[in-house]
NUGU-723419 format. One record per residue (C-alpha): x, y, z; residue in one letter; residue number from 1. Coordinates in nm, 3 decimals. Layout:
<pts>
pt x=X&y=Y&z=Z&type=A&seq=NUM
...
</pts>
This chain:
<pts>
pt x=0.000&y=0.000&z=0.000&type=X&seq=1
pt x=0.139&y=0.313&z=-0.170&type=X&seq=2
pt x=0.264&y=0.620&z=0.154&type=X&seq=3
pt x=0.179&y=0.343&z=0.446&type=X&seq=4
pt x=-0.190&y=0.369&z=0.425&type=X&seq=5
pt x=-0.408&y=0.258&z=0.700&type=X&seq=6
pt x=-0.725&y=0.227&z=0.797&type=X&seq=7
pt x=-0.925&y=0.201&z=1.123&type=X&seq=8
pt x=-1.311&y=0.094&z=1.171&type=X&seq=9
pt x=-1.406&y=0.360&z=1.514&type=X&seq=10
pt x=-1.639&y=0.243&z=1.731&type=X&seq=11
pt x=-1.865&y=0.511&z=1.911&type=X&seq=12
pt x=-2.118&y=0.356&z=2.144&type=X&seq=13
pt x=-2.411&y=0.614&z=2.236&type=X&seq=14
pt x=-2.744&y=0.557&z=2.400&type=X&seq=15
pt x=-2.966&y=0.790&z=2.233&type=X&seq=16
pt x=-3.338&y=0.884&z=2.396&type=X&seq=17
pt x=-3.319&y=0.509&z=2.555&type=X&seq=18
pt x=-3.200&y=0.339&z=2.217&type=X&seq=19
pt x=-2.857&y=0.128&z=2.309&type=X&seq=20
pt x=-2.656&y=0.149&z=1.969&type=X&seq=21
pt x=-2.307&y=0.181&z=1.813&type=X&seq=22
pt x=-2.192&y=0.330&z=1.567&type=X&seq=23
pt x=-1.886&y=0.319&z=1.325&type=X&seq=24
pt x=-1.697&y=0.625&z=1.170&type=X&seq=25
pt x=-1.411&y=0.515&z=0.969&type=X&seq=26
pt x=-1.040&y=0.716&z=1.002&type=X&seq=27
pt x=-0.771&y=0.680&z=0.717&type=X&seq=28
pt x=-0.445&y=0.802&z=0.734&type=X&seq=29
pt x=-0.097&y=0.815&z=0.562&type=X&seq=30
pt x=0.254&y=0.919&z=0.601&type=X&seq=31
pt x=0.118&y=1.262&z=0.494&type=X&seq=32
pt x=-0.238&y=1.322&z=0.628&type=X&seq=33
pt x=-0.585&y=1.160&z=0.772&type=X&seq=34
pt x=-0.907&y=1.166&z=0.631&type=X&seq=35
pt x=-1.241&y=1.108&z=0.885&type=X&seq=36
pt x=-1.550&y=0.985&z=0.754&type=X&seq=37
pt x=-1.846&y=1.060&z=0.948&type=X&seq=38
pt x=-1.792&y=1.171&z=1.304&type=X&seq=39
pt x=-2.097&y=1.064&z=1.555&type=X&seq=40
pt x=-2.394&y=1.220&z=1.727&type=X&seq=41
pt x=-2.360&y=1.560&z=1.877&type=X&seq=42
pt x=-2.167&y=1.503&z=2.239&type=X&seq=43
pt x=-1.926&y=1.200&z=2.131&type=X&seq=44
pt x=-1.611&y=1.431&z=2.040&type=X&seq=45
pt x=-1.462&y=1.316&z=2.356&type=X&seq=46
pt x=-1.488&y=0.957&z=2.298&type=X&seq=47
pt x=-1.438&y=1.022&z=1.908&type=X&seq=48
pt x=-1.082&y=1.183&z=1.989&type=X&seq=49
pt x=-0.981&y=0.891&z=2.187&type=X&seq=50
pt x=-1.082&y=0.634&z=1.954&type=X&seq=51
pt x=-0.886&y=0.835&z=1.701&type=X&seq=52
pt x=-0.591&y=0.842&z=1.914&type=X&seq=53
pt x=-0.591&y=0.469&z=2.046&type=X&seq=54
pt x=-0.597&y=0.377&z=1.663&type=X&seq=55
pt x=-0.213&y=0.508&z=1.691&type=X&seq=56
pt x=-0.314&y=0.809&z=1.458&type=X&seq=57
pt x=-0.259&y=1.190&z=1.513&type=X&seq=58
pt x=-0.513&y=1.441&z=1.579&type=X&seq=59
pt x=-0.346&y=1.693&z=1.419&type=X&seq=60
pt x=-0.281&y=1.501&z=1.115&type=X&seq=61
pt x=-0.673&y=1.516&z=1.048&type=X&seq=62
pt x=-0.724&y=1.749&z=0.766&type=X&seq=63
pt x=-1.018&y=1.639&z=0.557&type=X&seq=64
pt x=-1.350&y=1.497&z=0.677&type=X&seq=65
pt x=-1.638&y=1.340&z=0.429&type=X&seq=66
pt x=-2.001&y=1.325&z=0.541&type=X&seq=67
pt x=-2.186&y=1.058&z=0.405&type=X&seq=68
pt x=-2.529&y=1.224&z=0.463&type=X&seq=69
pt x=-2.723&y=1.463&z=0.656&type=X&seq=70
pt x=-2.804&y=1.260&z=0.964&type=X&seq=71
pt x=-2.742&y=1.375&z=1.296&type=X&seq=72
pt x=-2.549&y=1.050&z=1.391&type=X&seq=73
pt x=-2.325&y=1.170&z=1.113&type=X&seq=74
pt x=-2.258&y=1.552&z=1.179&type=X&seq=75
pt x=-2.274&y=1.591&z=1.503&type=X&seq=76
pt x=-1.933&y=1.682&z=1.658&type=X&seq=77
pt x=-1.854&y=1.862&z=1.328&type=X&seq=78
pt x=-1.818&y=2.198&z=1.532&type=X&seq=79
pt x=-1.628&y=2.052&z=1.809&type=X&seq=80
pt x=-1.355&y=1.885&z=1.544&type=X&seq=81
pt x=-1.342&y=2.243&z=1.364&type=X&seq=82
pt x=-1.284&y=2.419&z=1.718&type=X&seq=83
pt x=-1.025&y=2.167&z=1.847&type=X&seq=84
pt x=-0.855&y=2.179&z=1.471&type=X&seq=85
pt x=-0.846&y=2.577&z=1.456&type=X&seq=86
pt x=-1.044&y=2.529&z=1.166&type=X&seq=87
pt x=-0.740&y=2.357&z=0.965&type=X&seq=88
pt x=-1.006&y=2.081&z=0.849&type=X&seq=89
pt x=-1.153&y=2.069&z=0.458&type=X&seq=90
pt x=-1.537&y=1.956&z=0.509&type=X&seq=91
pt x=-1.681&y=1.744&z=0.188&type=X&seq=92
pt x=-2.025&y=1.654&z=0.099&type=X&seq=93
pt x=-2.233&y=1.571&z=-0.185&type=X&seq=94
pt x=-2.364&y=1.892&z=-0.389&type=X&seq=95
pt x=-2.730&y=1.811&z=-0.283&type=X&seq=96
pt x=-2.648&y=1.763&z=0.052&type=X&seq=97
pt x=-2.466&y=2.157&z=0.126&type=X&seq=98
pt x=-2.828&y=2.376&z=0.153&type=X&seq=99
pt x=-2.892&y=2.118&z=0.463&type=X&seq=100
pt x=-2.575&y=2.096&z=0.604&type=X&seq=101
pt x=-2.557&y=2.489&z=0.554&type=X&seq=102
pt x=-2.871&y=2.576&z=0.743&type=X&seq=103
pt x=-3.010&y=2.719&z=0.440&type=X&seq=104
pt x=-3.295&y=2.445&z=0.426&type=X&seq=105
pt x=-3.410&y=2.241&z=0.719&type=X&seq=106
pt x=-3.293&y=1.859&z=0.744&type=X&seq=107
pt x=-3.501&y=1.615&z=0.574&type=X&seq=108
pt x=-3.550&y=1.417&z=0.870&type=X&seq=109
pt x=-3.546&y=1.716&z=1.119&type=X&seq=110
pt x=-3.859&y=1.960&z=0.998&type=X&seq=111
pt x=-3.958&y=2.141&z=1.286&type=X&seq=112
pt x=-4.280&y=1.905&z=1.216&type=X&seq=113
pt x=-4.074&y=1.599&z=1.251&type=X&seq=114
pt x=-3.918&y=1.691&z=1.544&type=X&seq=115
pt x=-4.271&y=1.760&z=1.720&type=X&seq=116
pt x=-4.408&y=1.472&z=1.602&type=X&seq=117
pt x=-4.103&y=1.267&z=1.728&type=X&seq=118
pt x=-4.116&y=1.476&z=2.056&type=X&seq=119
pt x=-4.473&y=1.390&z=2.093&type=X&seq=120
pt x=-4.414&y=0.999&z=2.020&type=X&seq=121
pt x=-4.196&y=0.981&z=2.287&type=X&seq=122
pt x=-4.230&y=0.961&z=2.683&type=X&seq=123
pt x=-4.275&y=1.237&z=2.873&type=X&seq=124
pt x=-3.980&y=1.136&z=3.102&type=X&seq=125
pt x=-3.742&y=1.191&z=2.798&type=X&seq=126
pt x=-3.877&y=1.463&z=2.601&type=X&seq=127
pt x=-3.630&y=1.718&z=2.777&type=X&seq=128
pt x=-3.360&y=1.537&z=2.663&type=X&seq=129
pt x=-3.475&y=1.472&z=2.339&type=X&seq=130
pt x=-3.547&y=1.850&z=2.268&type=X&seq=131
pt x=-3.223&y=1.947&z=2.419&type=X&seq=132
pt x=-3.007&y=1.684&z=2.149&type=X&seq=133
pt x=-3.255&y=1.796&z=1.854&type=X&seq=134
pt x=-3.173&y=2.176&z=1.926&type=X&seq=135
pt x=-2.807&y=2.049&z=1.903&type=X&seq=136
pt x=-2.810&y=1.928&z=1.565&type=X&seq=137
pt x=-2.530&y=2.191&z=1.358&type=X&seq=138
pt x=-2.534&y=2.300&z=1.055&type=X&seq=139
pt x=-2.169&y=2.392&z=0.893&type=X&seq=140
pt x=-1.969&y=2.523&z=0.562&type=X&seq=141
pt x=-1.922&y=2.278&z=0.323&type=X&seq=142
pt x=-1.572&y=2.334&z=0.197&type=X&seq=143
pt x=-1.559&y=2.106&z=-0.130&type=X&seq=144
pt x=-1.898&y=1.995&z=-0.263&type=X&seq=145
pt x=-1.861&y=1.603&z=-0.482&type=X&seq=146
pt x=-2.033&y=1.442&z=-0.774&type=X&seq=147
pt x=-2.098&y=1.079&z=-0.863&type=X&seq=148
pt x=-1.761&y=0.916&z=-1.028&type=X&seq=149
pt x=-1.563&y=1.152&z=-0.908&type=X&seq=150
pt x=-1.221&y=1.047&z=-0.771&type=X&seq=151
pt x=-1.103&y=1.229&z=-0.479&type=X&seq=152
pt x=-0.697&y=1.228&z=-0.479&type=X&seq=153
pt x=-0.645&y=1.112&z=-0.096&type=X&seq=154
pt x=-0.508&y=0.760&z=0.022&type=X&seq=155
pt x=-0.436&y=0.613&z=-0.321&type=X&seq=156
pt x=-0.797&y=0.731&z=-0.484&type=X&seq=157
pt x=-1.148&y=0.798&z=-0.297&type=X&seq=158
pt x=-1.425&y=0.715&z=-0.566&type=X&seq=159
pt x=-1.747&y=0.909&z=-0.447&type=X&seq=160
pt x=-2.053&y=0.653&z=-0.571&type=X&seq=161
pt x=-2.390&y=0.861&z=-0.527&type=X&seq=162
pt x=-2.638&y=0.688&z=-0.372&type=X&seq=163
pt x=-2.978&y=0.876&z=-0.351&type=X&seq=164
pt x=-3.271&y=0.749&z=-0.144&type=X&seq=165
pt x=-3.203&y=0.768&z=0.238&type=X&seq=166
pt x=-3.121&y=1.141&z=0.198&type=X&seq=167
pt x=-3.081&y=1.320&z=-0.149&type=X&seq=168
pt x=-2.695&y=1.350&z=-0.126&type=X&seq=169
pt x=-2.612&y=1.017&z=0.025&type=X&seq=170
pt x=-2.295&y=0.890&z=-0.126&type=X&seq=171
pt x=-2.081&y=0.570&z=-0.087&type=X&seq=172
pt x=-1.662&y=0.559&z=-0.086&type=X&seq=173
pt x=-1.497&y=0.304&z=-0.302&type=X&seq=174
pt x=-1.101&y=0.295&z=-0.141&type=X&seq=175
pt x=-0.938&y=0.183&z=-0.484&type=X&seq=176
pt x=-0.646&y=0.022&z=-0.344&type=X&seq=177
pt x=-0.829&y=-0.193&z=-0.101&type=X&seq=178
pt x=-1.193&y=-0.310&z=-0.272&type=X&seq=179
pt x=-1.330&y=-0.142&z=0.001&type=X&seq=180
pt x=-1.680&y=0.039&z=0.047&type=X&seq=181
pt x=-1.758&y=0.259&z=0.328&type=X&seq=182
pt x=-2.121&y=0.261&z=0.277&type=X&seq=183
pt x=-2.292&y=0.528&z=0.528&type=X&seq=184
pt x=-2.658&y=0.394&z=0.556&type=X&seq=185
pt x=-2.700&y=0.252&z=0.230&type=X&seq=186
pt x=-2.560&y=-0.049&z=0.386&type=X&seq=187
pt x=-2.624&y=-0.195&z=0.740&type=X&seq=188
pt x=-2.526&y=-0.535&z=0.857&type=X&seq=189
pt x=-2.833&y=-0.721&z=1.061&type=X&seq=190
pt x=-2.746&y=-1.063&z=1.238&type=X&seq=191
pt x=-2.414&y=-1.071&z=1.044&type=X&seq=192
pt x=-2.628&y=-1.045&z=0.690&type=X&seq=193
pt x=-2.563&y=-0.738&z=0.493&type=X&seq=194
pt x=-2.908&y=-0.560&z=0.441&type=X&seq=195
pt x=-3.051&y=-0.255&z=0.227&type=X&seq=196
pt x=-3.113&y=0.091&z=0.420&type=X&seq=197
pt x=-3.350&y=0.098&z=0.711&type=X&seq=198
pt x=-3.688&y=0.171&z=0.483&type=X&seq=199
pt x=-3.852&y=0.353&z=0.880&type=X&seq=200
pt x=-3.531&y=0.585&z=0.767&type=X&seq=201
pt x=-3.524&y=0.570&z=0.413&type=X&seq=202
pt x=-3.762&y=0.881&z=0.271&type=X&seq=203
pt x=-3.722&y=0.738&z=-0.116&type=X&seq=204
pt x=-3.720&y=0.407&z=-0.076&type=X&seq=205
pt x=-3.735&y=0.396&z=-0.528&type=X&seq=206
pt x=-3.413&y=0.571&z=-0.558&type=X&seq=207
pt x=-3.254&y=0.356&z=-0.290&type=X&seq=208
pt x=-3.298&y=0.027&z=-0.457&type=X&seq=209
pt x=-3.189&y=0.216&z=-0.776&type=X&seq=210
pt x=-2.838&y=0.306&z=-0.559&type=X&seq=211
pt x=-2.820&y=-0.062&z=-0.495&type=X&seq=212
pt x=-2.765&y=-0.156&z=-0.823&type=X&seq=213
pt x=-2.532&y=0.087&z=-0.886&type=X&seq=214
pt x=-2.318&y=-0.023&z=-0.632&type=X&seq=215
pt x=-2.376&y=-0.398&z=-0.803&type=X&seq=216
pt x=-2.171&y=-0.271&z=-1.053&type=X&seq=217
pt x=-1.869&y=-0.214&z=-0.889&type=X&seq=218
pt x=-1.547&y=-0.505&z=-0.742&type=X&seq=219
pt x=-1.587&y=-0.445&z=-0.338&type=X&seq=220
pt x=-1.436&y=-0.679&z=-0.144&type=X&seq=221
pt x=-1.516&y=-0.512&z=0.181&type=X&seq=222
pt x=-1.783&y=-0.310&z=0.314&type=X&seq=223
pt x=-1.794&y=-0.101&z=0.637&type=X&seq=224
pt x=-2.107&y=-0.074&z=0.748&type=X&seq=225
pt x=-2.219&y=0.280&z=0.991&type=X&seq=226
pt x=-2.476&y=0.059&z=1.172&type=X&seq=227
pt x=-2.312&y=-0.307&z=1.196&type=X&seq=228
pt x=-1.923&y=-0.236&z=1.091&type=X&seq=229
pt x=-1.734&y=-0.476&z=0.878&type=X&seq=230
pt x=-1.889&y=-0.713&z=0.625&type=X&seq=231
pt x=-1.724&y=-0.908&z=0.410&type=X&seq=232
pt x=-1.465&y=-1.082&z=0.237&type=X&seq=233
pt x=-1.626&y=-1.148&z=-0.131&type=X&seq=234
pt x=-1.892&y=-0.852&z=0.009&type=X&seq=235
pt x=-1.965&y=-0.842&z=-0.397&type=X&seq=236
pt x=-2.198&y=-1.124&z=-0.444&type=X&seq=237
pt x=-2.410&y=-1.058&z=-0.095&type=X&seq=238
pt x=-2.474&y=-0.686&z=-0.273&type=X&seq=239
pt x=-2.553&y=-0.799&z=-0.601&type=X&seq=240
pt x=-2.804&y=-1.034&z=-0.385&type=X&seq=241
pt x=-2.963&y=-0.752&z=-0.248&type=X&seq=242
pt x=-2.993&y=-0.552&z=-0.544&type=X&seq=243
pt x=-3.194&y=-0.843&z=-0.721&type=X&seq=244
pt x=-3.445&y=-0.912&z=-0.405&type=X&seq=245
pt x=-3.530&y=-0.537&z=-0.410&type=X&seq=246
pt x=-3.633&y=-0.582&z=-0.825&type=X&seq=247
</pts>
């Protein structure tokens, strides 16, 4: 592997409004420089730093960081990272996704609707703490806005595959050198069986099954998973499974 690249699964567990989970940000680095890939729910920079720094990487070396999507999950120690980092850190994101992650229209999944609705769903004993997370959802500058096929020159080649449906800017990362896919939501791994997005999450459930073929199309040997981790070896033939039971 070409300038000693590496690459480190992170695992962040959180308990969010009484739901157990974890959750798995991916960190790649190289003689040079480290890239993050999604970064957690707002109030897990603490234990996002030290999973960064017990994967024998430097914080300071952390210059770029790709969002996979709009979710919360995703974004939500952006601000601390760009405070701790002076703002030395290059944010990228699908086109579709900068108005949302810019404030300059609301989050798909977080309408001041939804988030009544969702408030109202829930138990009065949480509600507090629910409101008070919501309210902490950021919004950010999006430093270098990416389109489908396009190759981002970090770590030996970052393909950005677009994969509409669970948010209008979702993409997947194809790591050239390693037949790997880090695929955000589009991908989750339930019972050790890779699986399609969560459809409860999923707003265009059409355009998601469409993404699944696309990613049919491509040699991954590996996929990392944000909800389940690491799938694979030979990941190719469980995805081009999925992609014909969704036809």
């Amino acid at each position: 592997m070409k300038h000693n690249l590496q690459l480190k699964v992170l695992k962040l567990d959180a308990n969010m409004l009484n739901a157990p989970m974890s959750i798995y940000p991916v960190l790649i680095w190289d003689d040079k420089e480290a890239t993050l890939i999604d970064t957690g729910f707002p109030g897990q920079f603490e234990q996002l730093r030290q999973s960064i720094e017990e994967a024998g990487a430097s914080w300071e070396k952390i210059k770029h960081i790709i969002i996979t999507h709009q979710d919360w999950d995703h974004i939500g120690t952006i601000p601390d990272i760009l405070t701790a980092r002076d703002g030395k850190v290059t944010i990228y994101a699908h086109i579709q996704e900068k108005p949302y992650l810019e404030g300059k229209i609301p989050y798909i999944k977080m309408t001041p609707e939804r988030i009544a609705s969702r408030l109202a769903s829930l138990p009065a004993t949480i509600r507090p703490q629910a409101a008070a997370l919501f309210a902490k959802i950021p919004t950010f500058q999006v430093n270098r806005t990416l389109q489908d096929r396009e190759t981002i020159p970090l770590h030996g080649g970052l393909e950005i595959i677009h994969t509409p449906g669970h948010t209008p800017g979702h993409i997947c990362i194809l790591v050239k050198s390693l037949s790997l896919l880090i695929a955000g939501d589009q991908l989750r791994i339930e019972k050790g069986t890779l699986v399609g997005p969560a459809p409860e999450f999923t707003p265009d459930m059409p355009a998601a099954l469409q993404s699944m073929k696309k990613l049919a199309d491509h040699p991954i040997d590996q996929v990392i998973c944000y909800h389940g981790g690491w799938f694979g070896p030979n990941a190719s033939c469980r995805i081009k499974e999925i992609a014909q039971e969704k036809r």
